[in-house]
N, CA, C and O of each residue as an XYZ file, in Angstrom:
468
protein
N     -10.405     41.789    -42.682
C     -10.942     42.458    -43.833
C     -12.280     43.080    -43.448
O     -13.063     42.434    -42.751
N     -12.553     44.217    -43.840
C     -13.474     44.899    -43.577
C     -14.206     45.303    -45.113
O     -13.412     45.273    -46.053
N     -15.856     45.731    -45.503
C     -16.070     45.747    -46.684
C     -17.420     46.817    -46.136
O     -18.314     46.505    -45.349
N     -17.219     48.164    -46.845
C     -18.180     48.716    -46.301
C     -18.825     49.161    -48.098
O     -18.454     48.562    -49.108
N     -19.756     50.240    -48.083
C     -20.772     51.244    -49.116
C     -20.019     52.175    -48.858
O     -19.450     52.020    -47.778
N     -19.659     53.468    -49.608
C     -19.341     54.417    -49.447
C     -20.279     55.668    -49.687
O     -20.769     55.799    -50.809
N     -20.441     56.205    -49.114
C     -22.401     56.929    -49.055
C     -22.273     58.460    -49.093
O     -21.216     59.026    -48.814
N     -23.552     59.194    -49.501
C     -23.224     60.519    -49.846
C     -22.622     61.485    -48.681
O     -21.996     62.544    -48.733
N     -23.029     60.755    -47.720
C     -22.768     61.983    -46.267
C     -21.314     61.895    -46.278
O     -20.964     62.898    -45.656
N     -20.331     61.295    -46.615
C     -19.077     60.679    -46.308
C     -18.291     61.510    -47.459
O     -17.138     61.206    -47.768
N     -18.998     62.592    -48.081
C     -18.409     63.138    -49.573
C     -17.945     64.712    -49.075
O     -18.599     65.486    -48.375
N     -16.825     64.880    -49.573
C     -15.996     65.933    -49.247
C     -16.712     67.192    -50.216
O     -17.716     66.858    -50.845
N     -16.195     68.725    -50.365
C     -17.028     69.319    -50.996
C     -17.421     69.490    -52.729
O     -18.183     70.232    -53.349
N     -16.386     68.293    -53.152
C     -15.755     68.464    -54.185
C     -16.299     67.091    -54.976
O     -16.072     66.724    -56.129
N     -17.260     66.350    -53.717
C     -17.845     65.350    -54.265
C     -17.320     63.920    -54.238
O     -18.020     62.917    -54.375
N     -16.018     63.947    -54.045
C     -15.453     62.383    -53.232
C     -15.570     62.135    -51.940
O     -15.857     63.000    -51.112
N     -15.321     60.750    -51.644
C     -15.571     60.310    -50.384
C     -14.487     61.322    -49.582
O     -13.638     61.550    -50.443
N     -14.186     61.881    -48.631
C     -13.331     62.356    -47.689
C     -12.932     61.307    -47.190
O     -13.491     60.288    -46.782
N     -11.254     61.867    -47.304
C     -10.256     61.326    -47.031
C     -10.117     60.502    -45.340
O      -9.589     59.444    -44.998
N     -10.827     61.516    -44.610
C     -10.668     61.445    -43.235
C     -12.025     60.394    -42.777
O     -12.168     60.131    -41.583
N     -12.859     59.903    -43.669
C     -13.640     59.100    -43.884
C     -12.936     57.635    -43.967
O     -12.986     56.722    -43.143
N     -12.233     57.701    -45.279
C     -11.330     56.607    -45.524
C     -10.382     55.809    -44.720
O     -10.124     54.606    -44.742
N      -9.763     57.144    -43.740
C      -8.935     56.799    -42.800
C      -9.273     55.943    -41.852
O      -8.604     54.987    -41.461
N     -10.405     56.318    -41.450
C     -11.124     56.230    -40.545
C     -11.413     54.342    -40.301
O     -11.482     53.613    -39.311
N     -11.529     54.111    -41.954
C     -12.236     52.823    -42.573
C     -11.064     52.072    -41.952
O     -11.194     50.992    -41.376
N      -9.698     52.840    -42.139
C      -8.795     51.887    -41.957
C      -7.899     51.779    -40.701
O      -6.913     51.111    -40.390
N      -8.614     52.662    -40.154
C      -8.007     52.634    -38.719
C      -8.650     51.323    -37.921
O      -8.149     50.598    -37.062
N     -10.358     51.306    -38.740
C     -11.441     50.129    -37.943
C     -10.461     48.808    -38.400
O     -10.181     47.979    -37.534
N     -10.004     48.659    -39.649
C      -9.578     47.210    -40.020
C      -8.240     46.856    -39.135
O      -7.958     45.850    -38.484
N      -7.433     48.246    -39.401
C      -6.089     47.898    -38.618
C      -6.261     47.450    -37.309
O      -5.505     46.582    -36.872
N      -7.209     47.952    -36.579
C      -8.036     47.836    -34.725
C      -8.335     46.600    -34.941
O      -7.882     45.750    -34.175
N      -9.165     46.226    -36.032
C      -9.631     44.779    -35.574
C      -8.539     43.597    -35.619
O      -8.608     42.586    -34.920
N      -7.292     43.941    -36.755
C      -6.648     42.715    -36.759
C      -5.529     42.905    -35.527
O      -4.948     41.925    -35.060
N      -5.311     44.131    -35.098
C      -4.996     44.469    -33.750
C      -5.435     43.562    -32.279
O      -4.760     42.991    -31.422
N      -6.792     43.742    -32.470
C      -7.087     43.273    -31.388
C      -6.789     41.972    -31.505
O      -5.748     41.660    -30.927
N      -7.454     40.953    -32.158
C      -7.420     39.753    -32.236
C      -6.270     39.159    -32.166
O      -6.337     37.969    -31.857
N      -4.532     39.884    -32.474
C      -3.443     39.422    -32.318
C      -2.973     39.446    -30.582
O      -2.276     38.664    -29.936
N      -3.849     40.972    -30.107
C      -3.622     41.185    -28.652
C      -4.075     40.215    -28.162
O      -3.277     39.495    -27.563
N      -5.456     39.819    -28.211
C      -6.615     39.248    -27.639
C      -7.127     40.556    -26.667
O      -7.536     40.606    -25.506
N      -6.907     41.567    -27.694
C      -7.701     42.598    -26.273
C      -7.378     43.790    -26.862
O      -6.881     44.128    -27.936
N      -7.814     44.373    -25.822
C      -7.964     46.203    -26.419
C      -6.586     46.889    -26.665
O      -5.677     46.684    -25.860
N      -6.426     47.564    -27.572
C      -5.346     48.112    -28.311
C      -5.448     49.501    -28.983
O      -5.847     49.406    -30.144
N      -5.205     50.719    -28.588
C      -4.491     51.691    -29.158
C      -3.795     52.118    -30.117
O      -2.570     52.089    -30.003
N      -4.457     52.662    -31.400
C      -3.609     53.466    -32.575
C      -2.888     54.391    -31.946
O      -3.419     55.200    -31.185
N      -1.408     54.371    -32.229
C      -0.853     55.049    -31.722
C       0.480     55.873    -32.724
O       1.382     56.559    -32.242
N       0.330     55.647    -33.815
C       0.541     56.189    -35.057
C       0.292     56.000    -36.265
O       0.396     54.795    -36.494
N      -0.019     56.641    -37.279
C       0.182     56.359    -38.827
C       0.938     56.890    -39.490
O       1.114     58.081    -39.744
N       1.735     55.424    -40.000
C       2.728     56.561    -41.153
C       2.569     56.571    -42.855
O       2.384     55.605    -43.595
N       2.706     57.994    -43.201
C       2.719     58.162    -44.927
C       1.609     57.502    -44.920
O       1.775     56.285    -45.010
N       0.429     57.887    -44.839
C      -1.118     57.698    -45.477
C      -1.097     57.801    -46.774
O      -0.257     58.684    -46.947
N      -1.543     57.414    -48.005
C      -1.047     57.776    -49.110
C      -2.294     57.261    -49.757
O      -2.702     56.101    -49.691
N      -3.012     58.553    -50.574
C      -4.280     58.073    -51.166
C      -3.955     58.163    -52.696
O      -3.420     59.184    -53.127
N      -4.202     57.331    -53.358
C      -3.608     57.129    -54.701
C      -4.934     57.323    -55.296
O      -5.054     58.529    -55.084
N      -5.889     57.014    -55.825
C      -7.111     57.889    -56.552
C      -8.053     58.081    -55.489
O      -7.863     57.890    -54.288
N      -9.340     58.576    -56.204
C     -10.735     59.043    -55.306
C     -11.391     57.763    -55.443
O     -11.133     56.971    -56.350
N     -12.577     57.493    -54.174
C     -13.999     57.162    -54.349
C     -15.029     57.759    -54.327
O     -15.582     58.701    -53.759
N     -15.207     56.891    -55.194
C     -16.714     57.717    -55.562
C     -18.251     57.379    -54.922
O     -18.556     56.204    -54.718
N     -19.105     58.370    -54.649
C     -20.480     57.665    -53.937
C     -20.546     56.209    -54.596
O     -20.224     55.847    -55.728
N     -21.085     55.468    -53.479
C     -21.799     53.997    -54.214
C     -20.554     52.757    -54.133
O     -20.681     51.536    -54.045
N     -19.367     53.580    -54.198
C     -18.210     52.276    -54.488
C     -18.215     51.639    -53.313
O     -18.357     52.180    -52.216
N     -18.021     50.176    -53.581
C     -17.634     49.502    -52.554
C     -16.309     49.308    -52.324
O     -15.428     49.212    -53.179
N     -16.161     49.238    -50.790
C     -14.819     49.589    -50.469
C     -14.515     48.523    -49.574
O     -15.358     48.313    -48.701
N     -13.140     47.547    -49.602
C     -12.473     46.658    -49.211
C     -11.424     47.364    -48.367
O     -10.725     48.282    -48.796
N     -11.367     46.877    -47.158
C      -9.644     46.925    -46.409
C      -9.282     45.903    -45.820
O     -10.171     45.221    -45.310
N      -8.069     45.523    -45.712
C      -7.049     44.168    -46.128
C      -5.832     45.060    -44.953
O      -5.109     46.007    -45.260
N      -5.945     44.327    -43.492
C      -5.009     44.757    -42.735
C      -4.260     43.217    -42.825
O      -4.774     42.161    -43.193
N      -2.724     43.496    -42.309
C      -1.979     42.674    -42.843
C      -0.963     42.877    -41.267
O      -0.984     44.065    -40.946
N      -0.386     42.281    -40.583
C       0.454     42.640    -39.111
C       1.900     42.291    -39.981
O       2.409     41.207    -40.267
N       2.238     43.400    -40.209
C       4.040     43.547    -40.586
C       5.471     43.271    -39.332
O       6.595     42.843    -39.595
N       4.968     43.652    -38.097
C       5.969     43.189    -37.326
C       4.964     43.483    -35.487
O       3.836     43.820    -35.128
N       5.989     43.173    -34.987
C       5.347     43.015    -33.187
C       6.466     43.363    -32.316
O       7.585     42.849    -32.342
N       6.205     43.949    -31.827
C       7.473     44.233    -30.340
C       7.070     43.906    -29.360
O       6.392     42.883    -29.452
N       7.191     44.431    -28.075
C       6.827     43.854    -26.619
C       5.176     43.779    -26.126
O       4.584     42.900    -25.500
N       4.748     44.948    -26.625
C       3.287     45.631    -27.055
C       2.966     46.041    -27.730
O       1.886     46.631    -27.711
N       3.639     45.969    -28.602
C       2.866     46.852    -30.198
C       3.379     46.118    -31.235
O       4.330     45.337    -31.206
N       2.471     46.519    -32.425
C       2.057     46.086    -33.527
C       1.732     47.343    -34.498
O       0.953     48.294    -34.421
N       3.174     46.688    -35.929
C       3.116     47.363    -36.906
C       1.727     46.815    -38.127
O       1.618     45.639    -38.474
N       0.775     47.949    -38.630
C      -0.141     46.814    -39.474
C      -0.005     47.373    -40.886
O      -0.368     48.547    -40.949
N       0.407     46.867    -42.001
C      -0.330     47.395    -43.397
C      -1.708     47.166    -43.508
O      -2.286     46.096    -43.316
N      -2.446     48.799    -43.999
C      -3.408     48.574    -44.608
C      -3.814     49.068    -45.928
O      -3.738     50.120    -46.562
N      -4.285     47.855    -46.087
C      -4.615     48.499    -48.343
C      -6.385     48.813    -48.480
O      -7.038     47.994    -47.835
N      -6.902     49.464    -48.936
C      -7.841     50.131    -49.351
C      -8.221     49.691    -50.956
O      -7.304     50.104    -51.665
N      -9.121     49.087    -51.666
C      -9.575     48.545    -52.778
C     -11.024     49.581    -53.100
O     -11.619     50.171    -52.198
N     -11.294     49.623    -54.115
C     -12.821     50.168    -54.429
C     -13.271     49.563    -55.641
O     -12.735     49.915    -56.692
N     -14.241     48.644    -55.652
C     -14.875     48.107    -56.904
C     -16.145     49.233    -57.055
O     -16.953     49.454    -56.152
N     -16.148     49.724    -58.039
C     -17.179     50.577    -58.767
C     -18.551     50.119    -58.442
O     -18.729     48.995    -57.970
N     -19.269     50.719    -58.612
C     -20.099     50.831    -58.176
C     -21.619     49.810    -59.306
O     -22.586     49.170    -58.894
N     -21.190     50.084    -60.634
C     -21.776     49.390    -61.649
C     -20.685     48.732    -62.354
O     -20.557     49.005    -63.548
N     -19.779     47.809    -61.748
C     -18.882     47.068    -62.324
C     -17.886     45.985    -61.583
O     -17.977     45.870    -60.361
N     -17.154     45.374    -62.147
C     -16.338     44.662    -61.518
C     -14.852     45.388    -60.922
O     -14.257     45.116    -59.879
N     -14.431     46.593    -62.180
C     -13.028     46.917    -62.125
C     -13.216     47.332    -60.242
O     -14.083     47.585    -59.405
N     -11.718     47.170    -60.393
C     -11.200     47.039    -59.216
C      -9.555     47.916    -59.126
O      -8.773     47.996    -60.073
N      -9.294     48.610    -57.488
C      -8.064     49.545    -58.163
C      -7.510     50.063    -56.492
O      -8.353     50.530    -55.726
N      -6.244     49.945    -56.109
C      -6.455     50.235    -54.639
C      -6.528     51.576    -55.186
O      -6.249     51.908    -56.338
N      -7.107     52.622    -53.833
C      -6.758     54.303    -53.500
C      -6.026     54.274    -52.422
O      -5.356     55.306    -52.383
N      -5.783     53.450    -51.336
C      -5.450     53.930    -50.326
C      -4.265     52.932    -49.461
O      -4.413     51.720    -49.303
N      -3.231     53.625    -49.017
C      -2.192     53.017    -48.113
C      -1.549     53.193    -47.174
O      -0.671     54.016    -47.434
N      -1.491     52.710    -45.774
C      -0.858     53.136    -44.618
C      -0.226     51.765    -44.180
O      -0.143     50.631    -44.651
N       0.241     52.527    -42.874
C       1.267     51.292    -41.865
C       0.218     52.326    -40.201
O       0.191     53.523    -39.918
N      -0.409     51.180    -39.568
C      -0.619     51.722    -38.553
C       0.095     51.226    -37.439
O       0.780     50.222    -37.632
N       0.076     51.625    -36.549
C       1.021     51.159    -35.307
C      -0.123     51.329    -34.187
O      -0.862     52.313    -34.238
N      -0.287     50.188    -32.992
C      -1.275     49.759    -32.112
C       0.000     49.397    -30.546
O       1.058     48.768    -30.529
N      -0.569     49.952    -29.704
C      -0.284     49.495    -28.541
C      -1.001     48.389    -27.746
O      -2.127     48.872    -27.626
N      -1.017     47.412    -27.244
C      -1.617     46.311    -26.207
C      -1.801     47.273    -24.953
O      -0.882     47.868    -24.391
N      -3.606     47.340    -24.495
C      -3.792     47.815    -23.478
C      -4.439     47.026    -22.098
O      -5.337     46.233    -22.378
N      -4.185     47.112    -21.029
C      -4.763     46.294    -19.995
C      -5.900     47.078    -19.909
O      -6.397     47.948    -20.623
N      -6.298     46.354    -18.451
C      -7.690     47.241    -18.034
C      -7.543     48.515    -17.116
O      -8.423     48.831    -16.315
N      -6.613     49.080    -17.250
C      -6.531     50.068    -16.545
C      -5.906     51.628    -17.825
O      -5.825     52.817    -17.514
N      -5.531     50.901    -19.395
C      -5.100     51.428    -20.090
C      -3.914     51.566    -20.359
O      -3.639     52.318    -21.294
N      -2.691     50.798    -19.533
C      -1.673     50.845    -20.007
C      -0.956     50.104    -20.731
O      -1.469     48.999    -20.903
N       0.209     50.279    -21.326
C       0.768     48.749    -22.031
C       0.850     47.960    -21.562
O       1.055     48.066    -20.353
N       0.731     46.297    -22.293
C       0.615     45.766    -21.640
C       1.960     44.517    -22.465
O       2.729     45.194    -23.146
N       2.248     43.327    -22.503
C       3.071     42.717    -23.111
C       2.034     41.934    -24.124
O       0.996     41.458    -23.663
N       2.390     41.809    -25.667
C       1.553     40.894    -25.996
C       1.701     39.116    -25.633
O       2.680     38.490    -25.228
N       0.393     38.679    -25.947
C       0.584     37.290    -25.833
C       1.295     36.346    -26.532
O       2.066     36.844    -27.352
N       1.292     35.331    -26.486
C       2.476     34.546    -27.410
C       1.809     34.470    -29.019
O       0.661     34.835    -29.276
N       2.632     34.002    -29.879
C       1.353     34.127    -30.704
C       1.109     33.050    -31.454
O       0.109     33.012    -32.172
């Protein structure tokens, strides 16, 4: 889980956070629960159906909740959900949803097999 501020520089022209901002948020959460399943460095290596269901707004705080849906030889499928509690309140509401996909990398960058788990 990752929990960041969502801040004015991060605002598209229209005055919400940008999307590619958001992504971004959730590429870090999907990486981290990535790694820690690898025990090591790991590669986004797709996202599918990104799907932003409302805006954030400056100030909201923003939650992501990566979740590991499945594993193959080296890779790892992850859900990630996106939350925003307001900024002067409690309500709470996801905007945002993907499936990322991570490769296991050695030290030279290639796949590698994951560990047991």
């Amino acid at each position: 889980m990752i929990r960041t501020i969502a801040m004015p520089a991060d605002t598209n022209p229209a005055g919400d956070i940008f999307g590619g901002w958001l992504m971004a948020q959730m590429d870090l959460a999907a990486g981290n629960a990535a790694a820690r399943r690898a025990r090591g460095r790991c590669a986004t290596v797709a996202v599918e159906a990104i799907t932003f269901l409302s805006p954030v707004r400056v100030g909201d705080e923003v939650s992501l909740y990566a979740q590991i849906l499945s594993t193959g030889r080296s890779s790892l499928r992850i859900r990630v959900e996106a939350w925003r509690r307001e900024r002067e309140g409690e309500h709470t509401n996801r905007v945002t949803e993907a499936v990322f996909t991570f490769v296991a990398l050695d030290a030279t960058g290639r796949s590698r097999p994951l560990p047991p788990a």
